[in-house]
C-alpha positions in Angstrom: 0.0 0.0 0.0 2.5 2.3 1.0 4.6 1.5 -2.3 1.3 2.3 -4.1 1.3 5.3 -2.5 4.3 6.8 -3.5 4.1 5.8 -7.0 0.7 8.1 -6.8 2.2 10.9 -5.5 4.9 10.5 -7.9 2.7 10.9 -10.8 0.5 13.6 -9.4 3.7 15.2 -8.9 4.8 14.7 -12.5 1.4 16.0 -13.7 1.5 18.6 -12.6 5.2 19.9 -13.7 3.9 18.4 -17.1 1.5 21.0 -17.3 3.3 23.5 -16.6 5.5 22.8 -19.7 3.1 22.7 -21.7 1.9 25.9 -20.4 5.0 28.0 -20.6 5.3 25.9 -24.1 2.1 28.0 -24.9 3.5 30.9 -23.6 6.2 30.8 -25.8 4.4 30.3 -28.9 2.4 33.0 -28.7 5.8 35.3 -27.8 7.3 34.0 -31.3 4.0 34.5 -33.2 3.5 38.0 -31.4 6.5 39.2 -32.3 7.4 38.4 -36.1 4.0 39.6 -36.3 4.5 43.0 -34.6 7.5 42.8 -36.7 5.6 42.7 -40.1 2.6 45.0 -39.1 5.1 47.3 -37.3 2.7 47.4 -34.4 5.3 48.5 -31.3 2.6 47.8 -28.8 2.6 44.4 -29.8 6.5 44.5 -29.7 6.2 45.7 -26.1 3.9 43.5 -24.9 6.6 40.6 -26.0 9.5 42.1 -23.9 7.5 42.4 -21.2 6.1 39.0 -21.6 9.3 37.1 -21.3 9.3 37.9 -17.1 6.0 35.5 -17.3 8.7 32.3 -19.2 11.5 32.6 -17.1 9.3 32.6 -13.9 7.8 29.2 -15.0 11.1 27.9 -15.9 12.1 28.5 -12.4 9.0 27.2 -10.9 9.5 23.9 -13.2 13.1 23.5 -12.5 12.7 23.9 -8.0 9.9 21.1 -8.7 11.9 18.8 -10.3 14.6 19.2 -7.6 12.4 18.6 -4.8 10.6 15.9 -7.3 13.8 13.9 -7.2 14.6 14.9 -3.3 11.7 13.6 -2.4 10.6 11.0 -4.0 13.6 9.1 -5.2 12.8 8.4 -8.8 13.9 4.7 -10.0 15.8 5.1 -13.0 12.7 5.4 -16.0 11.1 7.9 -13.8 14.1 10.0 -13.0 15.0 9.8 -17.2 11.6 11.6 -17.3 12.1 14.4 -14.8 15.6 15.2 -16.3 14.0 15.5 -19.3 11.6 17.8 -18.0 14.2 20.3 -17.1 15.8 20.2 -20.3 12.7 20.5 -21.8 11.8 24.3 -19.8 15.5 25.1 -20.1 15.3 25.0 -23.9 11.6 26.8 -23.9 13.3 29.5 -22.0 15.9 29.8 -24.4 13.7 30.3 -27.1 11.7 32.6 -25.0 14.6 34.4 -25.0 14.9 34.6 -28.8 11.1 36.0 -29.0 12.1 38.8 -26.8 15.2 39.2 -28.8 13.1 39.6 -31.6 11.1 42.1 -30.4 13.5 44.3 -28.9 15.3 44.5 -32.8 11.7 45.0 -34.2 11.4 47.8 -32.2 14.5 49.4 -33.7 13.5 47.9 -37.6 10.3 50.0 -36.8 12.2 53.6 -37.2 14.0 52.2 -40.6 12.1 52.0 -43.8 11.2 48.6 -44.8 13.5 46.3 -46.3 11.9 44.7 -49.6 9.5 42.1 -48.3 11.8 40.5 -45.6 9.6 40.8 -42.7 6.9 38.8 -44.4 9.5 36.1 -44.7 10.4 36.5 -40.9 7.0 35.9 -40.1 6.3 32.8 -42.4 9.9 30.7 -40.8 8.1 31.7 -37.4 4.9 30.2 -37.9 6.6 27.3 -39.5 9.1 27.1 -36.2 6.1 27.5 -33.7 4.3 24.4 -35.3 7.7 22.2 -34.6 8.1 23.5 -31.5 3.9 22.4 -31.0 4.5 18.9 -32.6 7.9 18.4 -30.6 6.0 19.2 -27.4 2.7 17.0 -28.1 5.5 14.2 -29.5 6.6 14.4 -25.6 3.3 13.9 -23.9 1.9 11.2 -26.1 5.7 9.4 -26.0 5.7 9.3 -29.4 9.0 8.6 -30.9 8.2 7.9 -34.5 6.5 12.0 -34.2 10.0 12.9 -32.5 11.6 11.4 -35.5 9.7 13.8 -37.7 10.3 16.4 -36.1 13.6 16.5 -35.9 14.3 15.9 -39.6 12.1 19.1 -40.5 14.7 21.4 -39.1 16.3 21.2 -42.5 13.7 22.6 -43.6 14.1 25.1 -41.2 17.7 25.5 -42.1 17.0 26.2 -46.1 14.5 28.8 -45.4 16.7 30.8 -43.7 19.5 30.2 -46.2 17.2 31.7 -48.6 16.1 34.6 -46.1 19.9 35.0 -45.6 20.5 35.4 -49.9 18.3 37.6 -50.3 19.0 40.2 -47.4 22.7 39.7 -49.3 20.8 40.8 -52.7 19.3 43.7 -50.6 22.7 45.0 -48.8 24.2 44.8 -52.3 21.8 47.3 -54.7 21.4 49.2 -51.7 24.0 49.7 -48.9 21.4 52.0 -47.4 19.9 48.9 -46.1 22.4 47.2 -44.7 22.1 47.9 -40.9 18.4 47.6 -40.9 19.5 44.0 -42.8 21.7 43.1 -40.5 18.9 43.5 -37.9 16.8 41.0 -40.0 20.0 38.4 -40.2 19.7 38.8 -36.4 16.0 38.0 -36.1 16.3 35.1 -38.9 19.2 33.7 -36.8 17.4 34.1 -33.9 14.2 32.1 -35.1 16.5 29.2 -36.7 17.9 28.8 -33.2 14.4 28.0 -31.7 14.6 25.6 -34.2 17.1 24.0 -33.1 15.6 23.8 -29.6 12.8 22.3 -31.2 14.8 19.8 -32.7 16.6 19.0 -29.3 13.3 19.0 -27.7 12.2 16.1 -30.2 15.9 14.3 -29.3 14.5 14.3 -25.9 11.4 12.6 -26.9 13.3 9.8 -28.8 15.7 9.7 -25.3 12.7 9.1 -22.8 10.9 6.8 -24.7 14.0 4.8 -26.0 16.4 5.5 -23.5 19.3 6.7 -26.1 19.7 9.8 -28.2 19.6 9.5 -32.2 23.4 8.3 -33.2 23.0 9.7 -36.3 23.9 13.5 -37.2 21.1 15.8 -37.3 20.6 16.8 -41.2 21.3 20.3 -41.5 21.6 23.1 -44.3 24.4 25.2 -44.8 23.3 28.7 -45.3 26.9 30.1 -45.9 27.2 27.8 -48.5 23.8 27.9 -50.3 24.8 31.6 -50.5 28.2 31.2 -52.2 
């Protein structure tokens, strides 16, 4: 009974921290959607909103990562159930991360918003968002249905990731070049690209995760990526 017991409170205990992922997951979203958006429709409000936001992400990253330590204080986790935990904090440490990039974002919006426009690059910016947000949403519902073949899926569309920027990146170059007025608000745009290819890459990690929990190894093979530099050349 009292075996019983703990297993219970184990996995009330786990519940809970689950959903708190998955909220700050949310939370995050939004933040990358908010602010390529308010990047496009040069809405500074918007962009403001995003900064201030961020407080809300690293607060539940800190909340998630105290649980988990007294989670494993506590209760002792046998080795399965301690391989989930762990992976719960490196699940809000990378959603914190790429909270950090929304923000990011949003602070060099702000400045983009007192340049004029640069060709239809923001419109770009806000497509490889949408497309990273819906990863990072399949990564995160690959983690709470255990789904490994999903992970797997997942992780090879950050190549996809990868070539959009490299085509973002070519033609910012095309820009800089017929017009060297545009090159710092360009470089402002490289930034943002950059920063929305990282989250990405947290996405992708967050899917490696998946594939770890469920089959108790990381992918041995290399992650297929695309060489901006070198599409550009």
């Amino acid at each position: 009974m009292n075996d019983r017991h703990i297993v219970s409170a184990f996995d009330k205990d786990l519940e809970s921290v689950q959903a708190q992922v998955m909220k700050m997951g949310g939370l995050v979203e939004k933040a990358l959607l908010d602010a390529s958006e308010a990047l496009d429709l040069r809405d500074e409000a918007l962009a403001e909103k995003v900064r201030a936001g961020d407080k809300a992400i690293d607060a539940l990253e800190e909340m998630i990562q105290t649980e988990c330590a007294r989670i494993i204080a506590q209760r002792a986790p046998a080795a399965r159930d301690l391989r989930t935990v762990l992976t719960v904090m490196r699940l809000a440490s990378a959603l914190e991360r790429a909270g950090d990039y929304a923000k990011n974002l949003a602070k060099r919006s702000l400045v983009l918003m007192q340049t004029p426009p640069v060709g239809t690059a923001t419109g770009t910016v806000r497509r490889m968002a949408k497309l990273v947000v819906q990863q990072m949403s399949d990564a995160l519902d690959a983690y709470i249905a255990r789904d490994a073949v999903k992970a797997r899926e997942v992780r090879l569309r950050d190549q996809e990731i990868d070539q959009m920027y490299g085509g973002l990146f070519r033609q910012l170059l095309t820009y800089m070049l017929e017009d060297p007025r545009t090159i710092t608000a360009s470089m402002h745009l490289h930034f943002i690209a950059k920063n929305i290819e990282r989250v990405g890459d947290h996405a992708t990690g967050i899917a490696e995760q998946v594939i770890y929990l469920v089959e108790g190894e990381l992918p041995s093979d290399d992650r297929p990526k695309h060489d901006a530099v070198a599409a550009a050349d």
